[in-house]
ZAVODO-950666 format. One line per field, with one value per residue (C-alpha): residue in one letter; x, y, z. Coordinates in steps of 0.05 Angstrom, whole numbers, plus 5000, padded with zeros to 4 digits. Each point is the difference from the previous one (the first is absolute). Example, Ala and Ser with C-alpha at 12.3 -4.5 7.8 and 13.67 -1.06 7.14 Angstrom:
residues 2
residu	(a,s)
u	(5246,5027)
v	(4910,5069)
w	(5156,4987)
This chain:
residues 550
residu	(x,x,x,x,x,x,x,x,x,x,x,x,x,x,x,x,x,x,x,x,x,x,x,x,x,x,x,x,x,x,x,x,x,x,x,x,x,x,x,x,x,x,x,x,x,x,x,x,x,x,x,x,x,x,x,x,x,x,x,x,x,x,x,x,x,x,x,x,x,x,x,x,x,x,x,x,x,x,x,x,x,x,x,x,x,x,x,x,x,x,x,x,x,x,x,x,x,x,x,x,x,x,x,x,x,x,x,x,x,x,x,x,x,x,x,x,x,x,x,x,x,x,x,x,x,x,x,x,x,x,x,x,x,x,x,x,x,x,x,x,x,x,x,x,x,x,x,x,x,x,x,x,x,x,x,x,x,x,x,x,x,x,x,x,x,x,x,x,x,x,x,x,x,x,x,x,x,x,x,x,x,x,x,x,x,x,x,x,x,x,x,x,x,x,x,x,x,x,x,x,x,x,x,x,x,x,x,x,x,x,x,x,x,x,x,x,x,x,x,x,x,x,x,x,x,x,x,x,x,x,x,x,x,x,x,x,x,x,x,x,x,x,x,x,x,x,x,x,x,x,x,x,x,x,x,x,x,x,x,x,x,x,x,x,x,x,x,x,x,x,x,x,x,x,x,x,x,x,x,x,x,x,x,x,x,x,x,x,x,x,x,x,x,x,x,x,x,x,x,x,x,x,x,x,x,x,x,x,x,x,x,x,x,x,x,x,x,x,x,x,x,x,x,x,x,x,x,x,x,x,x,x,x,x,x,x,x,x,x,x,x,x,x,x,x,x,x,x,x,x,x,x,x,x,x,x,x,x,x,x,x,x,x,x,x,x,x,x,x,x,x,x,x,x,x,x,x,x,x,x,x,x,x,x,x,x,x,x,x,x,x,x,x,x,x,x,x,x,x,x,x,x,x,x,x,x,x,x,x,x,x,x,x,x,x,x,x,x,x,x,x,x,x,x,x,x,x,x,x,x,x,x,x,x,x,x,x,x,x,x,x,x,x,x,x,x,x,x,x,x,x,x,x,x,x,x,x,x,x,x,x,x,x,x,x,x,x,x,x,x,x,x,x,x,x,x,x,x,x,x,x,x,x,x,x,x,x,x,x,x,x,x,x,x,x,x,x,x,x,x,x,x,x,x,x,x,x,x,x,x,x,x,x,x,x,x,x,x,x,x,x,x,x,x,x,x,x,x,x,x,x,x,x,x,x,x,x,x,x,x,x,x,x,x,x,x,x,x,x,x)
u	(7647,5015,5066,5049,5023,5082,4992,4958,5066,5052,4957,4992,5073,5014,4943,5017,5074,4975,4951,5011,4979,4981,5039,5067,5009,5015,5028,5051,4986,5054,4996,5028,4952,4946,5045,4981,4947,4948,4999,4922,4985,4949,4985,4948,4982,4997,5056,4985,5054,5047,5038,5060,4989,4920,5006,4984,4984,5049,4967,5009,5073,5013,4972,5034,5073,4987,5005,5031,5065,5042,5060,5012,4963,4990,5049,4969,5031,4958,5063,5012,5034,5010,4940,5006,5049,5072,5037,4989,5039,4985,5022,5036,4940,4949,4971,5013,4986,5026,4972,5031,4935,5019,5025,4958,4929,4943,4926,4961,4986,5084,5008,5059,4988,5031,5017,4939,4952,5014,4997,4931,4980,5009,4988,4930,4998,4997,4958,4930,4969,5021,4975,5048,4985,5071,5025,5023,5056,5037,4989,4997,5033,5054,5013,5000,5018,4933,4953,4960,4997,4977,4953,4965,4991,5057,5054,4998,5017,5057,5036,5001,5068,5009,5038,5016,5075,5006,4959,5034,5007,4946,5021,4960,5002,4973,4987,5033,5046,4947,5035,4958,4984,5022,4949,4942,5021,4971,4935,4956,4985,5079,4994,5007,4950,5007,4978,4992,4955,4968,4973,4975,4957,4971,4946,5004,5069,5006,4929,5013,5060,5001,5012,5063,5072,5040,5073,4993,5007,4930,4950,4925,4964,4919,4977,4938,4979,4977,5019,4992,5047,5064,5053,5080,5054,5081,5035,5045,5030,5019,5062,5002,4957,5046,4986,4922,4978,4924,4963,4955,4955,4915,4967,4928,4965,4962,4977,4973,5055,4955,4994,5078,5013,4958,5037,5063,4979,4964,5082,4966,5048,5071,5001,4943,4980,4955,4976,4945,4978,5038,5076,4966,4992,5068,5048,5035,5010,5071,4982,4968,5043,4993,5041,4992,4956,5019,4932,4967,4926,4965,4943,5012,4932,4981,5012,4995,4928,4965,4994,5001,5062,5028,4997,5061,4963,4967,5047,5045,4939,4992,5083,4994,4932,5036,5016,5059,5034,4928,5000,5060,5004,4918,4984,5057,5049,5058,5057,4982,5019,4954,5028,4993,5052,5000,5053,4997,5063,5053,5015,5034,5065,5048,5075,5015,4942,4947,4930,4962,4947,5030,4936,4932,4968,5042,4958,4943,4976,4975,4986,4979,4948,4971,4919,5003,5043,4965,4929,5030,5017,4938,4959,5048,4981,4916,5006,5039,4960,4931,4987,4988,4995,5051,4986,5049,5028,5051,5030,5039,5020,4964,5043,4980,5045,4997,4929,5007,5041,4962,4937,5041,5022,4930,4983,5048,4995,4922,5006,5058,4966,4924,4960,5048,4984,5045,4975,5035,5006,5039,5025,5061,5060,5005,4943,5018,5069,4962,4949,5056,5036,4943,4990,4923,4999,4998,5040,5045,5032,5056,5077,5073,5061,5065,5035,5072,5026,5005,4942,4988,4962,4944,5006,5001,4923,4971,5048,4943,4975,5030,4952,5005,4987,4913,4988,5021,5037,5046,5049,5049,5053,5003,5005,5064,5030,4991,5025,5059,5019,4983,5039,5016,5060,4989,4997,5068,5003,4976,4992,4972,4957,4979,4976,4965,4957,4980,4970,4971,4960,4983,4965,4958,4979,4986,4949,4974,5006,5000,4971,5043,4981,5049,5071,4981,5038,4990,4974,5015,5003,5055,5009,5060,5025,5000,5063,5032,4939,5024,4962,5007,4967,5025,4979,4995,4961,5019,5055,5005,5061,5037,4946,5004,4938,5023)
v	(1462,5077,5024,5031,5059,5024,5040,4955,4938,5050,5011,4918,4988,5049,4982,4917,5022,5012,4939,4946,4937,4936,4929,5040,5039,5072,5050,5059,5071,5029,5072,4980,4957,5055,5038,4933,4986,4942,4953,4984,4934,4955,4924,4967,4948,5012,4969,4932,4988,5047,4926,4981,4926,5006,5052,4964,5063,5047,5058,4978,4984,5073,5023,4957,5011,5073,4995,4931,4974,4935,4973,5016,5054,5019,5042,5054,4943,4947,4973,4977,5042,4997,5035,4974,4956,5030,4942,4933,4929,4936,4937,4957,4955,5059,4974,5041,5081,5042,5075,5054,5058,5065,5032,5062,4967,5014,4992,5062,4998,4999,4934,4958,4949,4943,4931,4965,5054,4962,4928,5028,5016,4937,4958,5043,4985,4920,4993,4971,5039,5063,4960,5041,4994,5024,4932,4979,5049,4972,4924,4996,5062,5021,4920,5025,4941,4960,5059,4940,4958,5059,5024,4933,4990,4955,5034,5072,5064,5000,4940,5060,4997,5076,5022,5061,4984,5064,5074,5020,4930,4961,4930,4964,4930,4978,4922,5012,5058,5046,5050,5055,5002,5071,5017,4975,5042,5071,4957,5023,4930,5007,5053,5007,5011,5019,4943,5050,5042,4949,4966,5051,5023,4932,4986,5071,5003,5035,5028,5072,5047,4990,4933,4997,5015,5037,4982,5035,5066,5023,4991,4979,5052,4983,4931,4962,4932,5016,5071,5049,5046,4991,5038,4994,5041,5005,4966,5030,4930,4965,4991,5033,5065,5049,4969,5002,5062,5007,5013,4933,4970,5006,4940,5005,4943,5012,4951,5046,5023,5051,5030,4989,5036,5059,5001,4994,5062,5038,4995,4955,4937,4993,4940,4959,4935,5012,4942,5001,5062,5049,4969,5031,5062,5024,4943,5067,5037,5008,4978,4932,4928,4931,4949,4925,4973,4925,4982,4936,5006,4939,4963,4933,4941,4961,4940,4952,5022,5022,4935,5042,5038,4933,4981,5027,5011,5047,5035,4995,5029,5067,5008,5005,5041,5066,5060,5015,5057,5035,5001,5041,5035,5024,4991,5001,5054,5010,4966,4929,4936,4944,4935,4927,4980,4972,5043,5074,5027,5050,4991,4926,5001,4938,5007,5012,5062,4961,5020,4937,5019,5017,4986,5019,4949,4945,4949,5018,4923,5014,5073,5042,5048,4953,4993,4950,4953,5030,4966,4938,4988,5027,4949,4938,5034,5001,4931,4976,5038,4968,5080,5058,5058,5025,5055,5017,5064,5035,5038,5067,5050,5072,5047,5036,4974,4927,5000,5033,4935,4951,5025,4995,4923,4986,5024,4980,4926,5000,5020,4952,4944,4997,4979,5019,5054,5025,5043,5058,4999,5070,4993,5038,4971,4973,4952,4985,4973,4968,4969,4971,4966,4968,4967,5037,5030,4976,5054,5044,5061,5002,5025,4984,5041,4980,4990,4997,4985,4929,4964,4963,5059,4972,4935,4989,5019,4942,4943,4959,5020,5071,5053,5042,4937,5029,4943,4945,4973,4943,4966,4951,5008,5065,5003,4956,5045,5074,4954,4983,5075,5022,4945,4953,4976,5059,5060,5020,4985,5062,4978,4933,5034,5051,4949,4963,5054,5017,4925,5013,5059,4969,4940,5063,5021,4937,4993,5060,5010,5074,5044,5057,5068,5050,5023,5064,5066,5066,5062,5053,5074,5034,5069,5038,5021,4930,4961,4929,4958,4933,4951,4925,4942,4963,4994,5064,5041,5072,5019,5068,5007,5041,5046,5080,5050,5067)
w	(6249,4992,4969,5047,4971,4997,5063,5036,4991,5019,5065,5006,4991,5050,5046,4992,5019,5074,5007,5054,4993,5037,5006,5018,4933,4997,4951,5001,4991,4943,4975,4939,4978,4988,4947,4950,4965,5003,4938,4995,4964,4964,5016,4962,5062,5068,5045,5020,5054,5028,5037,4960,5009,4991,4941,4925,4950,4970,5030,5062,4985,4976,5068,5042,4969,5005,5071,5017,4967,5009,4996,4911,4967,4928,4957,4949,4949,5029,5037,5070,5053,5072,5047,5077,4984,5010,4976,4982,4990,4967,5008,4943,4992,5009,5051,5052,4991,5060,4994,5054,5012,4988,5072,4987,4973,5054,5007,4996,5074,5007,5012,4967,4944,5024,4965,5034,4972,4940,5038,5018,4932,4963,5056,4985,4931,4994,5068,4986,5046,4964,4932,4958,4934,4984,5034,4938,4998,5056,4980,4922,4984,5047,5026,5069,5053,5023,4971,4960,5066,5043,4955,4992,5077,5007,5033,5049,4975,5049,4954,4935,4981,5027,5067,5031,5012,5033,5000,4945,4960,4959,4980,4942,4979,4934,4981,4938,4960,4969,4958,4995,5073,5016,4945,5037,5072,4975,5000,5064,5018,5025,5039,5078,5042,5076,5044,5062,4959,4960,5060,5040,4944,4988,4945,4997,4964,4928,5001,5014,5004,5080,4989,4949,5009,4948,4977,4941,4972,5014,5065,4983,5037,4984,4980,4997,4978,4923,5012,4930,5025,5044,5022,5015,5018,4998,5055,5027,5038,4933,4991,4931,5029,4962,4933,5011,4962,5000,5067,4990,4949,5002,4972,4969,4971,4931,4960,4944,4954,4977,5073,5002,4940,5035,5066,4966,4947,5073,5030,5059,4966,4984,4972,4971,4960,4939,4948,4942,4975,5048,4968,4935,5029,5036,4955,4965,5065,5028,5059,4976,4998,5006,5040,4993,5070,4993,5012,4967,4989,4987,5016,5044,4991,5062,4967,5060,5021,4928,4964,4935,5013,5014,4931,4966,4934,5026,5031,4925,4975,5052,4989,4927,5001,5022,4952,5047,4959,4997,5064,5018,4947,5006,5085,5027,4952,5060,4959,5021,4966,4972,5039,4983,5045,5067,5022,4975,4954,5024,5079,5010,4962,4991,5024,4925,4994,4966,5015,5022,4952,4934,4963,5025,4955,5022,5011,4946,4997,5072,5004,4942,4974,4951,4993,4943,5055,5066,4960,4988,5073,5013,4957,5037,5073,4981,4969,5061,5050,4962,5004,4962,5043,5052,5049,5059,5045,4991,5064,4985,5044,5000,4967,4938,4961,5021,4994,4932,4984,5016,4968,4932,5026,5003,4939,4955,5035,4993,4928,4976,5049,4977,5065,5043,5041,5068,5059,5028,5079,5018,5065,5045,4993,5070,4987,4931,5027,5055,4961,4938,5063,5036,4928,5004,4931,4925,4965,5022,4965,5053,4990,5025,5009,4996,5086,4966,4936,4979,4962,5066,5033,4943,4993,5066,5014,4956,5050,5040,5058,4986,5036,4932,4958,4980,4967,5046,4943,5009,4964,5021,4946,5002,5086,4970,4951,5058,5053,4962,4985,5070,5040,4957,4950,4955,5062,4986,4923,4965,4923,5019,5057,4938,4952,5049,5025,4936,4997,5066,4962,4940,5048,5032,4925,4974,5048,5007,5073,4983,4950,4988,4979,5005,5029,5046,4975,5053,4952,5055,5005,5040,5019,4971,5060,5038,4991,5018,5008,4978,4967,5001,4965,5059,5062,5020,4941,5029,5043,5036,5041,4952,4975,5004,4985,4987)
């Protein structure tokens, strides 16, 4: 895909300010708006979703809150703070969450949000026929009234514990106090959707700008299914309009850092990713930093349909074969961490400000970089198996640097783990996702952000029956000890809750469900005069509603 130079995104932004679009949308005309710059900006993957209940990658996410928002949104700090909701109240038992939407919060073609946008929007998200993979938000993680029942056939979606009590007021009932719950609302899973609109586009709803509503501070003005380049604009109906001060943002999708690096040093880029050997060449320019990404790398087994990978020896074996540190510190070189840990370290804080991972090497009887101990598990695994040769695939998405990764997996596993050998399959990510979740795969070099900041937004994936769960790993006690932290006795007991998560993690490690690799740092390059972009290892990784270019 060509470049668009400065001049030709002025023109765009301009030109994209006039378009009209289909399914009822249309967008405002405002001389201002061509007096500010466009912000132009790198993705590594293309967009997989642009629906907030069908949406499961962080790009996505990033696109979708640049021109959606819902009820919370994120400070600079991390912290929560009103965005359509005016005002809120909660019952003594936090059950019951009343939210008044903002009086002057629209949809991009000037209708009002109302309360049962929102209705509309989780009723959306635990529906089997939408087959949100997000589901769990509503059920496990926000406790929302019947979610679990709906979502598992058993109830409709009109019995979700949300109402529309008037236009303006959005009622939700939860099946148990959840105290972080405002936390989880920024999430785009939450947000409204139009029913009006949403219906008369049909199957045809969040695959192109014509067929999305904004109610965010920018418009999405070109889109196509696994676009490499994508526009947005300003708009000039959000309610915070004044405080928007860049004319849009241009997305391009490069997987290369190296191209990166030249698009960003050719003024076509902004802002950019780099990792390997392009964070050795700019790491002593001003305009060079890192910022911690929150993403877990690690590879999950398919222990339920490899009979090999079911043996945990085995597995004990491939955990402790890794040269972790030489891995970040020679293929990777962005500021990332060498992780043992089920959860990564520095984004899910206790009450008291402890880091839920104090200690990357916490559990080093599990997880280690240890050949002497990775042979001996090895040697119990061949005389178990009656074998003596292993060979399987390993799926890994096609970026440079991810494929740069996983070469060095293979080889430091083949070398440690004599008769071993592993397979590279590169594929997009779209299938590789696909393909870990229909169980059709070996290996998998796959990652996981952080939705909001509690351990749970891990531990959560490796629960049977979870869609996120690779491995189709399960494990009765610890269903027990999650349960019992989501909805049970310990929900609303923070140092017991604490402790017994971390058992829940050390069950996930001592069986190896997951191999980790590494905790994802962004090494990114930033131009001087381009201001306010806010990073997150939560949720939302970049955040652009109060970003100036001068």
């Amino acid at each position: 895909m060509k470049t668009l130079k400065k001049g030709s995104l002025a023109i765009l932004a301009l030109a994209s300010l006039l378009t009209i679009v289909s399914c009822g949308k249309k967008t405002d005309t405002n001389a201002s708006v061509s007096e500010l710059k466009t912000v132009n900006v790198m993705v590594e993957v293309e967009v997989q979703s642009l629906d907030p209940q069908q949406a499961t990658d962080g790009t996505s996410f990033e696109v979708i809150a640049d021109f959606m928002d819902g009820l919370k949104q994120m400070n600079a700090d991390g912290s929560t703070k009103n965005a359509l909701c005016a005002n809120e109240t909660v019952s003594e038992d936090g059950l019951t969450y009343t939210f008044v939407i903002r009086s002057d919060a629209y949809w991009s073609n000037g209708v009002p949000v109302t309360a049962d946008d929102f209705v509309y929007g989780w009723q959306r998200a635990v529906d089997p026929k939408i087959a949100s993979e997000y589901s769990f938000m509503l059920s496990d993680v926000g406790q929302v009234k019947n979610a679990a029942q709906i979502i598992e056939g058993k109830l409709p979606v009109t019995d979700l514990g949300v109402r529309a009590v008037d236009d303006k007021t959005f009622e939700v009932q939860l099946e148990g106090p959840v105290s972080f719950f405002e936390k989880i609302l920024y999430f785009p899973t939450f947000y409204p959707v139009n029913r009006e609109f949403c219906e008369k586009c049909g199957d045809t709803f969040a695959t192109s700008a014509d067929t999305v509503l904004s109610n965010g501070a920018f418009v999405m003005t070109d889109y196509q299914p696994a676009a490499l380049s994508f526009s947005l604009v300003k708009n000039e109906k959000y309610y915070d309009s004044e405080k928007i001060k860049i004319a849009g943002l241009n997305y391009q999708v490069i997987k290369d850092s190296q191209q990166a690096l030249m698009s960003y040093q050719n003024g076509d880029l902004d802002i950019i990713k780099l990792a390997g050997d392009q964070v050795d060449q700019v790491k002593d320019d001003s305009e060079f930093l890192t910022v911690g990404a929150g993403y877990l790398w690690y590879i999950s087994p398919m222990m339920q349909k490899v009979p090999e990978l079911a043996n945990l020896n085995l597995r004990m074996a491939l955990t402790h074969a890794l040269n972790r540190q030489q891995i970040v510190d020679d293929v990777v070189k962005d500021g990332s961490l060498a992780t043992y840990t089920a959860v990564p370290s520095q984004y899910a804080f206790s009450d008291s400000g402890e880091d839920f991972t104090l200690i990357q090497k916490e559990f080093p009887e599990y997880c280690d970089d240890n050949a002497e101990k990775a042979l001996t598990y090895y040697n119990a695994a061949k005389a178990e198996l009656g074998k003596d040769t292993f060979e399987f695939e390993m799926i890994v998405d096609d970026t440079t640097i991810q494929q740069n990764v996983a070469a060095v997996i293979k080889e430091e596993l083949e070398t440690t783990l004599p008769g071993l050998k592993i397979n590279l399959r590169v594929e997009p990510k779209k299938q590789r996702v696909q393909d870990m979740q229909d169980g059709t795969f070996q290996l998998g070099f796959t990652r996981w952000g952080p939705d909001y900041a509690d351990p749970m937004t891990y531990l959560g994936m490796w629960v049977t029956d979870n869609p996120n769960n690779y491995g189709f790993w399960s494990n009765a006690e610890y269903d027990a000890l999650i349960d019992r932290c989501v909805r049970g006795d310990l929900a609303q007991k923070p140092v017991e809750r604490w402790s017994t998560l971390k058992q829940a993690e050390k069950l996930v490690l001592q069986d190896a469900v997951i191999i980790p690799v590494y905790q994802q740092s962004d090494a990114c390059m930033v131009k001087g005069n381009v201001k306010g972009i806010e990073f997150h290892a939560v949720a939302l990784n970049r955040v652009f509603k109060n970003t100036t270019k001068e």
